[in-house]
mmCIF file as gemmi writes it, N, C-alpha and C atoms, coordinates in Angstrom:
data_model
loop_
_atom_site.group_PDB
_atom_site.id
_atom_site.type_symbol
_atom_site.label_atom_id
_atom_site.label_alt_id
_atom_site.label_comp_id
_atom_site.label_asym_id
_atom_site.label_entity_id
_atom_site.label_seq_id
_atom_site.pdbx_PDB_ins_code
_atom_site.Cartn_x
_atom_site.Cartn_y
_atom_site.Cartn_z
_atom_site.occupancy
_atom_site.B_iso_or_equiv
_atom_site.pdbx_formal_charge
_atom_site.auth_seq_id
_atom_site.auth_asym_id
_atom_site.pdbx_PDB_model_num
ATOM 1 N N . UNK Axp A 1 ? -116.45 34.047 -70.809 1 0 ? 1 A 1
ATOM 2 C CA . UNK Axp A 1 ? -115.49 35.083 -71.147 1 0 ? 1 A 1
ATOM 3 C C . UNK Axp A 1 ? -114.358 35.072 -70.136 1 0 ? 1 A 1
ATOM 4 N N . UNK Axp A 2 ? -112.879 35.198 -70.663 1 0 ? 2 A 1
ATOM 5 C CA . UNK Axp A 2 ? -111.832 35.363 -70.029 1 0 ? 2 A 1
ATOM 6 C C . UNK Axp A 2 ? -111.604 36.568 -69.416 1 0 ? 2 A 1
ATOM 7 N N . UNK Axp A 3 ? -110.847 37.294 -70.152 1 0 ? 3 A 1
ATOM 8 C CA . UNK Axp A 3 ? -110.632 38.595 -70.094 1 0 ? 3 A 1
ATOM 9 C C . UNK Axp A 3 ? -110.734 39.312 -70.957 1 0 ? 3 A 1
ATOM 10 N N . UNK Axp A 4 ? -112.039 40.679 -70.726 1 0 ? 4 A 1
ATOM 11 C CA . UNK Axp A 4 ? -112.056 41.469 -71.758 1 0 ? 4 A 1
ATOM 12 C C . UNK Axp A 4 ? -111.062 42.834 -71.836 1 0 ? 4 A 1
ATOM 13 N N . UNK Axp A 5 ? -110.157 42.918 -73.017 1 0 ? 5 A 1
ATOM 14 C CA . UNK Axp A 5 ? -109.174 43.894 -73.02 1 0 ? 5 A 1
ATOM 15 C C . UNK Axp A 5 ? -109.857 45.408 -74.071 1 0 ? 5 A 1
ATOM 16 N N . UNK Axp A 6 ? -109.4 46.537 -74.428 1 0 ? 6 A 1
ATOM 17 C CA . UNK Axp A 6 ? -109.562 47.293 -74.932 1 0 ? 6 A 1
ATOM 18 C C . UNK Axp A 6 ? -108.296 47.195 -76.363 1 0 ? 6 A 1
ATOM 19 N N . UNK Axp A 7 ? -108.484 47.804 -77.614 1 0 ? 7 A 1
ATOM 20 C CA . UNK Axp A 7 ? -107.743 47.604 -78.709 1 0 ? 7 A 1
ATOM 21 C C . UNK Axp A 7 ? -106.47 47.887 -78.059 1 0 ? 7 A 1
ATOM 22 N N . UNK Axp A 8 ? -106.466 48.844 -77.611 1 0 ? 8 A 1
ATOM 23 C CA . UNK Axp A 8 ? -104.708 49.518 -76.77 1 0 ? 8 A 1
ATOM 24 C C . UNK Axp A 8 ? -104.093 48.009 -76.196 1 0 ? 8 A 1
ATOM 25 N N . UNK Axp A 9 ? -105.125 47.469 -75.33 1 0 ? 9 A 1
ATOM 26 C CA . UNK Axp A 9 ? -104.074 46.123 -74.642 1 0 ? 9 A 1
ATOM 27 C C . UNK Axp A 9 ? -103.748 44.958 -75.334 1 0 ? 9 A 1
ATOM 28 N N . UNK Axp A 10 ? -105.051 44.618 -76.365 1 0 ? 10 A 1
ATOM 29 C CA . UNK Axp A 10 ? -104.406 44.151 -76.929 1 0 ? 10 A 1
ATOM 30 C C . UNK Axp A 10 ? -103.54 43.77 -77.936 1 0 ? 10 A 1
ATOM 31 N N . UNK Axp A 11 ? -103.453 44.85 -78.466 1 0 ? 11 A 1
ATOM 32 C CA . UNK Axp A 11 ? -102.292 45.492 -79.37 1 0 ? 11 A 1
ATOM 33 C C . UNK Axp A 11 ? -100.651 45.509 -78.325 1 0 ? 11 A 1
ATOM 34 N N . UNK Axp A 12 ? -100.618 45.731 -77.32 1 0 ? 12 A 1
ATOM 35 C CA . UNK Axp A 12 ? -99.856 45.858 -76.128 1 0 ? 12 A 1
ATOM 36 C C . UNK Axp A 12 ? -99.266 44.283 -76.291 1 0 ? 12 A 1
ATOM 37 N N . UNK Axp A 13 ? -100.519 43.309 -75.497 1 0 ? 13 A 1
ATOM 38 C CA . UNK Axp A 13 ? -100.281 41.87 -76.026 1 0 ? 13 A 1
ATOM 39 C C . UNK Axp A 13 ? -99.42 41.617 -77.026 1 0 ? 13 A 1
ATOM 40 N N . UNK Axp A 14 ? -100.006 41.678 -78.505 1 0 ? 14 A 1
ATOM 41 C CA . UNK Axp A 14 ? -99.588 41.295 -79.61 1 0 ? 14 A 1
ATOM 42 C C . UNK Axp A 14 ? -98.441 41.408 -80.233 1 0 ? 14 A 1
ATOM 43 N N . UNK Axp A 15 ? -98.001 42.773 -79.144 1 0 ? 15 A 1
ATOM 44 C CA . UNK Axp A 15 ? -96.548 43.715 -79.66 1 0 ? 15 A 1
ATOM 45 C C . UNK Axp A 15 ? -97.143 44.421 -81.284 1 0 ? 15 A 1
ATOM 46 N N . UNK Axp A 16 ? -98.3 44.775 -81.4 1 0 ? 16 A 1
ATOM 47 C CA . UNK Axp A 16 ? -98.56 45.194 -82.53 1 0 ? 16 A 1
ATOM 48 C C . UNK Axp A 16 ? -99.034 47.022 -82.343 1 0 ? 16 A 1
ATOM 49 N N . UNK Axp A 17 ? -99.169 47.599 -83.637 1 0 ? 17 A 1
ATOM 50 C CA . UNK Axp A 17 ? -99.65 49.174 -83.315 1 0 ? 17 A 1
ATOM 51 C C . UNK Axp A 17 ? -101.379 48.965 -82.892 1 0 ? 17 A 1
ATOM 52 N N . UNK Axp A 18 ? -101.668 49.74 -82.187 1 0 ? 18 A 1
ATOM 53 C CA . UNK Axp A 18 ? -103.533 49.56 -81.933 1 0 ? 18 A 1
ATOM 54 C C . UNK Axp A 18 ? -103.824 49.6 -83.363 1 0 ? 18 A 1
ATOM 55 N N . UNK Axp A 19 ? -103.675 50.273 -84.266 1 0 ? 19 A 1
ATOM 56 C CA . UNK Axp A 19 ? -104.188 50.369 -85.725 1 0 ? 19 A 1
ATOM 57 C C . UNK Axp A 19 ? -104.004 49.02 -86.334 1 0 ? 19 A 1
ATOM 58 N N . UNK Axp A 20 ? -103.564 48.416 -86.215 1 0 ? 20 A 1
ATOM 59 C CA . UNK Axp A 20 ? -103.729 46.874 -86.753 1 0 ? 20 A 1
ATOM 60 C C . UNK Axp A 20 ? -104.42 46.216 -86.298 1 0 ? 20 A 1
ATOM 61 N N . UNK Axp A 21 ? -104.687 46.228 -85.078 1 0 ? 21 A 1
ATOM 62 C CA . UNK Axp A 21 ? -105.598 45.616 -84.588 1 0 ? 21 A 1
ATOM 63 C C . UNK Axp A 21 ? -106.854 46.198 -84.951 1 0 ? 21 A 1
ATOM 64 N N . UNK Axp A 22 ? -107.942 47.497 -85.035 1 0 ? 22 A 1
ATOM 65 C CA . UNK Axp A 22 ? -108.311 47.789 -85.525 1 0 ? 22 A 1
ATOM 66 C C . UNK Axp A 22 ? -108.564 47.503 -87.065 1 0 ? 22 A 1
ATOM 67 N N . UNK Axp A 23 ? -107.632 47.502 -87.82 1 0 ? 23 A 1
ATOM 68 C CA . UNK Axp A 23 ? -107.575 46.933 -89.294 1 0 ? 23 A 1
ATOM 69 C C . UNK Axp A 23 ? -108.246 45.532 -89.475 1 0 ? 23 A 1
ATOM 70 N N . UNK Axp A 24 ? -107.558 44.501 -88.491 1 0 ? 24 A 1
ATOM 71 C CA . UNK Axp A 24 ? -108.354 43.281 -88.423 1 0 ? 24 A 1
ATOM 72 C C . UNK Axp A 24 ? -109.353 43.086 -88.26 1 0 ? 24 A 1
ATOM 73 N N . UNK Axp A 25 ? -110.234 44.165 -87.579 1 0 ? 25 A 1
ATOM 74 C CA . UNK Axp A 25 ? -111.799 43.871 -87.802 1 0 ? 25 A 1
ATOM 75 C C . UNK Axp A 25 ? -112.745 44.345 -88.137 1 0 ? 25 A 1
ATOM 76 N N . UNK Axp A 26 ? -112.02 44.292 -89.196 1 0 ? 26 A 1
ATOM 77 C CA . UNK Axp A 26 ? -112.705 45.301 -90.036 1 0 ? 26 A 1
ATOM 78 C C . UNK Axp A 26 ? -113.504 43.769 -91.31 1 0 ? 26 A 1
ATOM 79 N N . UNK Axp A 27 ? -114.659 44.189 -91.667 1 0 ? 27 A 1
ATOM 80 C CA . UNK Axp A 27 ? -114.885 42.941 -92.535 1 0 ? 27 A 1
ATOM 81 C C . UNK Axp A 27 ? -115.569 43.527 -93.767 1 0 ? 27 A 1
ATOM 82 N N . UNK Axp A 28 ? -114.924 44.479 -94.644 1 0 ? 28 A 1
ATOM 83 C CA . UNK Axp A 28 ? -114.61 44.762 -96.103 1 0 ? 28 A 1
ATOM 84 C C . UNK Axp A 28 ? -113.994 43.881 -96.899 1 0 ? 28 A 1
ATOM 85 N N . UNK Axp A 29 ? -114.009 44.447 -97.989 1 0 ? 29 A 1
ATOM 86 C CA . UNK Axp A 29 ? -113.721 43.355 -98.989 1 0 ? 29 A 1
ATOM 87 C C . UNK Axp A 29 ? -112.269 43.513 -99.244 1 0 ? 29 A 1
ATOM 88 N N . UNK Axp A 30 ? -112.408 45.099 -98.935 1 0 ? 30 A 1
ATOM 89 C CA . UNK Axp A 30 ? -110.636 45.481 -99.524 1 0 ? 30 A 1
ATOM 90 C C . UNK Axp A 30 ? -109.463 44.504 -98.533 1 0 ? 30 A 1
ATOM 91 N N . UNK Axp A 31 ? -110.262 44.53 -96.978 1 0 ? 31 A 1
ATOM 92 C CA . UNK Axp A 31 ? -109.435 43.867 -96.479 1 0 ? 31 A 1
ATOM 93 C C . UNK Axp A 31 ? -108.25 42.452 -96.179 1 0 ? 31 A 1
ATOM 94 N N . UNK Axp A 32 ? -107.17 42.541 -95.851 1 0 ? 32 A 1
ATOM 95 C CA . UNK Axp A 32 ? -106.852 40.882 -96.514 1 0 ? 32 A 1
ATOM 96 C C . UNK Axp A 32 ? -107.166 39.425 -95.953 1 0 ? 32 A 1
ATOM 97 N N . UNK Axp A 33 ? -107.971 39.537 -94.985 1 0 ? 33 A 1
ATOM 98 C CA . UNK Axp A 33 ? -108.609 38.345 -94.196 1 0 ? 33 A 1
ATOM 99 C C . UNK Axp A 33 ? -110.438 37.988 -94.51 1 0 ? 33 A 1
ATOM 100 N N . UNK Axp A 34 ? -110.3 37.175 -94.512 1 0 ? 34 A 1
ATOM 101 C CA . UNK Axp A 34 ? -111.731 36.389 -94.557 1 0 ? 34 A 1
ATOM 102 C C . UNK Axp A 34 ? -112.426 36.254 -93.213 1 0 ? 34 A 1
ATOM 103 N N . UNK Axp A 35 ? -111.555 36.621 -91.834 1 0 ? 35 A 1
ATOM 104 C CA . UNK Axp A 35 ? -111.65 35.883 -90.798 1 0 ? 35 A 1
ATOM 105 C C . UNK Axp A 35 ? -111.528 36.744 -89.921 1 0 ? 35 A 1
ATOM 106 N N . UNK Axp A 36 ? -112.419 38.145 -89.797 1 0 ? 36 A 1
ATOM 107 C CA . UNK Axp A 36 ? -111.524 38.936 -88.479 1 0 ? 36 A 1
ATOM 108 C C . UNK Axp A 36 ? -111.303 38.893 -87.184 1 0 ? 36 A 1
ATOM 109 N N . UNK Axp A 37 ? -110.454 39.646 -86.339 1 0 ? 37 A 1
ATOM 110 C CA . UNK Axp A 37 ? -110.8 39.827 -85.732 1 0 ? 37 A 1
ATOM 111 C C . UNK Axp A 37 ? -111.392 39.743 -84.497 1 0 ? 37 A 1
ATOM 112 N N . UNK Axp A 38 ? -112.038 38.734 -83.458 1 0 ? 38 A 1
ATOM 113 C CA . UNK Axp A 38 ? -113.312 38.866 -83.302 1 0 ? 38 A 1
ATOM 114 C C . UNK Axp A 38 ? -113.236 39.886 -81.847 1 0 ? 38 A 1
ATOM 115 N N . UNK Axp A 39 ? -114.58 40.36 -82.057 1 0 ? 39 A 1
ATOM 116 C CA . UNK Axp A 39 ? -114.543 41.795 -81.037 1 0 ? 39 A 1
ATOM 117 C C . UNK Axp A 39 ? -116.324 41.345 -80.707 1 0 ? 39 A 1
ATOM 118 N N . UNK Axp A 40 ? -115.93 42.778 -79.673 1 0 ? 40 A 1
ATOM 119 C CA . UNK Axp A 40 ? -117.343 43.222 -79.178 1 0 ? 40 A 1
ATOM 120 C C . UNK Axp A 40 ? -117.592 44.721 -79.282 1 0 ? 40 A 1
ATOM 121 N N . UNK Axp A 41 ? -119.192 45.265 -79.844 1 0 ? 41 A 1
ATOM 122 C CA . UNK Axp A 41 ? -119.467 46.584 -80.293 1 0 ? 41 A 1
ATOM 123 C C . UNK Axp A 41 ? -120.06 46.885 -78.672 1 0 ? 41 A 1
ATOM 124 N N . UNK Axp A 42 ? -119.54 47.94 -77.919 1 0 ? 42 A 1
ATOM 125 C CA . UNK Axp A 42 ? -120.323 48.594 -76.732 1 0 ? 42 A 1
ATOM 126 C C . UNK Axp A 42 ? -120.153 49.956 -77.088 1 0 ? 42 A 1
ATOM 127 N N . UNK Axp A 43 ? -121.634 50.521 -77.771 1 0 ? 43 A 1
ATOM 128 C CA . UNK Axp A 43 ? -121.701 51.749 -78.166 1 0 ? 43 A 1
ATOM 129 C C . UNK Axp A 43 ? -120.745 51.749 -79.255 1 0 ? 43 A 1
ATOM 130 N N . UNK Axp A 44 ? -119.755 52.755 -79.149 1 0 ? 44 A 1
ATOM 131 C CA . UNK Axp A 44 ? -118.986 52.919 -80.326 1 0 ? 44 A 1
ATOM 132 C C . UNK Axp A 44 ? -117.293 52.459 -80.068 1 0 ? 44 A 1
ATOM 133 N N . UNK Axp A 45 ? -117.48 51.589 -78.554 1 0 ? 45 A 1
ATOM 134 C CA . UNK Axp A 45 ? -116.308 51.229 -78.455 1 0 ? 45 A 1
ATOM 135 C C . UNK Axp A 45 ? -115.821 50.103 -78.766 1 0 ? 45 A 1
ATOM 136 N N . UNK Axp A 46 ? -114.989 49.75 -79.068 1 0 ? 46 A 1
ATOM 137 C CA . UNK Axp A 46 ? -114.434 48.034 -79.357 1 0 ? 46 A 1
ATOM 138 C C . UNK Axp A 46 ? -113.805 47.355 -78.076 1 0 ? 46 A 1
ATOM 139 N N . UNK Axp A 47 ? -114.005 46.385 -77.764 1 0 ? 47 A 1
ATOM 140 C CA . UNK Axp A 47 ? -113.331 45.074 -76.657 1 0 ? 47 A 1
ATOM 141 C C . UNK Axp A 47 ? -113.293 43.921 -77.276 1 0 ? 47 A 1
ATOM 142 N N . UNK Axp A 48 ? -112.382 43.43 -76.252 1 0 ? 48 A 1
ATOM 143 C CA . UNK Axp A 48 ? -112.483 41.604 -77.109 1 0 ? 48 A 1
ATOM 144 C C . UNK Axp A 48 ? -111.792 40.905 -75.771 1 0 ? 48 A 1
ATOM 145 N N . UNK Axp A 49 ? -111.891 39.593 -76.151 1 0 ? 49 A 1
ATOM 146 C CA . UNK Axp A 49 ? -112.357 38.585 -75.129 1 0 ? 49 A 1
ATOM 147 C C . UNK Axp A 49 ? -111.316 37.984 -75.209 1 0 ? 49 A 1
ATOM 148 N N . UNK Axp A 50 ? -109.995 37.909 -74.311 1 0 ? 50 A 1
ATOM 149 C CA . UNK Axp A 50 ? -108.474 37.42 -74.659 1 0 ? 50 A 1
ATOM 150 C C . UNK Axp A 50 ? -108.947 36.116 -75.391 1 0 ? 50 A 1
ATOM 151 N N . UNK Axp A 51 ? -110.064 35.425 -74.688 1 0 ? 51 A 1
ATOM 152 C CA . UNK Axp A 51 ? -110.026 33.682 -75.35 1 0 ? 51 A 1
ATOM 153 C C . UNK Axp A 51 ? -110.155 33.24 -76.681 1 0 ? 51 A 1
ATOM 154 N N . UNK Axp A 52 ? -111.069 34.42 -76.953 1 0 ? 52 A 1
ATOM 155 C CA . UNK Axp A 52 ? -111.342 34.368 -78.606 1 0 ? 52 A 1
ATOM 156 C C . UNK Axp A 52 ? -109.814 34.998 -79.364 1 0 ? 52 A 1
ATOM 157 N N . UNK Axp A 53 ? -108.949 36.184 -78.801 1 0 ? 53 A 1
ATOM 158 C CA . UNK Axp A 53 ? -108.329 36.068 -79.474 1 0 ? 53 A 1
ATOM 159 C C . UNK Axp A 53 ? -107.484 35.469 -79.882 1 0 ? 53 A 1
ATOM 160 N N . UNK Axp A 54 ? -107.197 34.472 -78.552 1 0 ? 54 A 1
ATOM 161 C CA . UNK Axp A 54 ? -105.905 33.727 -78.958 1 0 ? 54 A 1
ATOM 162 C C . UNK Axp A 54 ? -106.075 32.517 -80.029 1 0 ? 54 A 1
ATOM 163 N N . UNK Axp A 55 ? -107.602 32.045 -79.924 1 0 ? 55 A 1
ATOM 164 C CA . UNK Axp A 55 ? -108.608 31.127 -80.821 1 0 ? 55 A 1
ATOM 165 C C . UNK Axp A 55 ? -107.903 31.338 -82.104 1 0 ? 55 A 1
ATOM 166 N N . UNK Axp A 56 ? -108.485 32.989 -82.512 1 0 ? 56 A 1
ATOM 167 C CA . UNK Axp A 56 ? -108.277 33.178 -83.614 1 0 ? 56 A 1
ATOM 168 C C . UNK Axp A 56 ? -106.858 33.282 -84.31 1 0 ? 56 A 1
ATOM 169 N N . UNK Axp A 57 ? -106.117 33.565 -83.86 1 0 ? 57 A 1
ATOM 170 C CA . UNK Axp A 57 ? -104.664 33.128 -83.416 1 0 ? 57 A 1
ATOM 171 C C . UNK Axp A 57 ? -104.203 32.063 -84.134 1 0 ? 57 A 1
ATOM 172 N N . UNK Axp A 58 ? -104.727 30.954 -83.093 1 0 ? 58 A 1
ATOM 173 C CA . UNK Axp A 58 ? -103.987 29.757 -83.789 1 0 ? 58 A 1
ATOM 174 C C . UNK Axp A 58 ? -104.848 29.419 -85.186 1 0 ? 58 A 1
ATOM 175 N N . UNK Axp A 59 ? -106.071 29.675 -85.38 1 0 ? 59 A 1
ATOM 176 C CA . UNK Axp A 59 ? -106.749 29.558 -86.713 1 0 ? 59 A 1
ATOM 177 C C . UNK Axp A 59 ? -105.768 30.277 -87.601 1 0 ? 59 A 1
ATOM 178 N N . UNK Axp A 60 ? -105.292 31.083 -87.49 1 0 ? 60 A 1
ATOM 179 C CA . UNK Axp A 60 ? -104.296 32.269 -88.292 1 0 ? 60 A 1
ATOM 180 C C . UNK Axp A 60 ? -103.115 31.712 -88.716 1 0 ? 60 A 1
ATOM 181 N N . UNK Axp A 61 ? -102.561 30.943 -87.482 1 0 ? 61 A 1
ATOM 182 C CA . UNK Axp A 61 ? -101.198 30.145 -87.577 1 0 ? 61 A 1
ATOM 183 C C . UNK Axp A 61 ? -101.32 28.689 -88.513 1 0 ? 61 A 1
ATOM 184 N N . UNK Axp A 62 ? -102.637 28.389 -87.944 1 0 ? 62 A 1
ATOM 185 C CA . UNK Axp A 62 ? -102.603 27.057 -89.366 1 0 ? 62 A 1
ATOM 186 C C . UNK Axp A 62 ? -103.124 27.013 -90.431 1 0 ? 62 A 1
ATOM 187 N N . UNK Axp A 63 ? -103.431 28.374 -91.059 1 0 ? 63 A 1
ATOM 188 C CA . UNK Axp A 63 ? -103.591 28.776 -92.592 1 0 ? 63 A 1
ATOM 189 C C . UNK Axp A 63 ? -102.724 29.08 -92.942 1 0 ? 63 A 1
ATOM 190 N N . UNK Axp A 64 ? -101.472 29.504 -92.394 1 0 ? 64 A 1
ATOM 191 C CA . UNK Axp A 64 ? -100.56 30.161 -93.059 1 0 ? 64 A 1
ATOM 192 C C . UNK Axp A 64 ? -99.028 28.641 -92.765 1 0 ? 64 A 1
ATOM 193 N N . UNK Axp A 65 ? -99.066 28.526 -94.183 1 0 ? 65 A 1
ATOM 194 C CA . UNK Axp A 65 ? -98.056 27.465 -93.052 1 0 ? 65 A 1
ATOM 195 C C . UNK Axp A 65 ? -96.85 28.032 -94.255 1 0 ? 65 A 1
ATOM 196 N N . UNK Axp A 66 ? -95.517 27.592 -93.125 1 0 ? 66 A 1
ATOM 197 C CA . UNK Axp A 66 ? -93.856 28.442 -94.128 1 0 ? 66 A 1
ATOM 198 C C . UNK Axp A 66 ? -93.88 27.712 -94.665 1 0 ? 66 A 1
ATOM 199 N N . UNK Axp A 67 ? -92.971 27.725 -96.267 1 0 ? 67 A 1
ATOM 200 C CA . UNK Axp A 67 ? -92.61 26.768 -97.251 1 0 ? 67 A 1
ATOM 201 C C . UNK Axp A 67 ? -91.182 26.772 -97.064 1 0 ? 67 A 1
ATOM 202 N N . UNK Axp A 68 ? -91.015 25.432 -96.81 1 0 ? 68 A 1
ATOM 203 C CA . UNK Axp A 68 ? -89.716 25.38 -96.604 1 0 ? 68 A 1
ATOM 204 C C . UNK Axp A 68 ? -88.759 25.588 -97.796 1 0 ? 68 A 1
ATOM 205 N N . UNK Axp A 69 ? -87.725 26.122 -98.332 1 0 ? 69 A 1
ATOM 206 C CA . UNK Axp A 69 ? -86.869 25.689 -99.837 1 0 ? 69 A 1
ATOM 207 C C . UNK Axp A 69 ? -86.436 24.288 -99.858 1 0 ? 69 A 1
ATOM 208 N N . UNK Axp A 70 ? -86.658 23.881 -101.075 1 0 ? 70 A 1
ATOM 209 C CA . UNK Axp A 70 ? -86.298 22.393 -101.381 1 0 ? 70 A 1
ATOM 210 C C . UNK Axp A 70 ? -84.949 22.442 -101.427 1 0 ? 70 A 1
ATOM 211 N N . UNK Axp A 71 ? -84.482 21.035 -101.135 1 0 ? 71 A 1
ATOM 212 C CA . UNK Axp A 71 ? -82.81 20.777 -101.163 1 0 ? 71 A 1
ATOM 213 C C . UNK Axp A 71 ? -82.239 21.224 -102.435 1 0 ? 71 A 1
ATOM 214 N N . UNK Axp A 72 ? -81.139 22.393 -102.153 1 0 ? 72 A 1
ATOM 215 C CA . UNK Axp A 72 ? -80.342 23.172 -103.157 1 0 ? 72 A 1
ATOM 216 C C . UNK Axp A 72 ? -80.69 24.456 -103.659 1 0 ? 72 A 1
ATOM 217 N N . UNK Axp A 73 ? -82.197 24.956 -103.585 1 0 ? 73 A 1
ATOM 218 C CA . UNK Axp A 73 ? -82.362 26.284 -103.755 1 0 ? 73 A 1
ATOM 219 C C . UNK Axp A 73 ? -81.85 26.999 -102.301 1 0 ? 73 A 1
ATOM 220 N N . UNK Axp A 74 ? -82.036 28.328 -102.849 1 0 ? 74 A 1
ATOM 221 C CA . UNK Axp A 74 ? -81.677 29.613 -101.758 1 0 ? 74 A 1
ATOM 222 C C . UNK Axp A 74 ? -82.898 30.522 -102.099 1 0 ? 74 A 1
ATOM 223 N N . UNK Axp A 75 ? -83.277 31.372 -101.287 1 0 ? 75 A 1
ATOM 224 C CA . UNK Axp A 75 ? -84.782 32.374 -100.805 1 0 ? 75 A 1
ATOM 225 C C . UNK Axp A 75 ? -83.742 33.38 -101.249 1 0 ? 75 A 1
């Protein structure tokens, strides 16, 4: 383990709201990932392990890849 942060930091990190982060690990169906998250349960609190998140990160970055527009369309 690297560094374990609390949802606040790493939401802080991410430049994201803590509630998203939260959202991500969540593993319902409604939710839009297959892949959350990954955390640790202590009692009823959540942490996570900077190494895993950044892991999951780049797993995130190479499922999603941009489509570029073909020569002559416009977005």
């Amino acid at each position: 383990m690297e560094e374990i942060l609390t949802p606040a930091q790493v939401a802080e990190r991410l430049q994201v709201k803590p509630s998203w982060v939260y959202e991500q690990t969540r593993e319902r169906a409604e939710v839009r990932t297959s892949d959350p998250l990954p955390h640790m349960k202590m009692g009823r609190y959540l942490r996570f392990d900077w190494s895993d998140v950044i892991e999951w990160l780049e797993r995130r970055k190479s499922e999603v890849k941009p489509q570029m527009p073909q020569h002559g369309e416009r977005n």
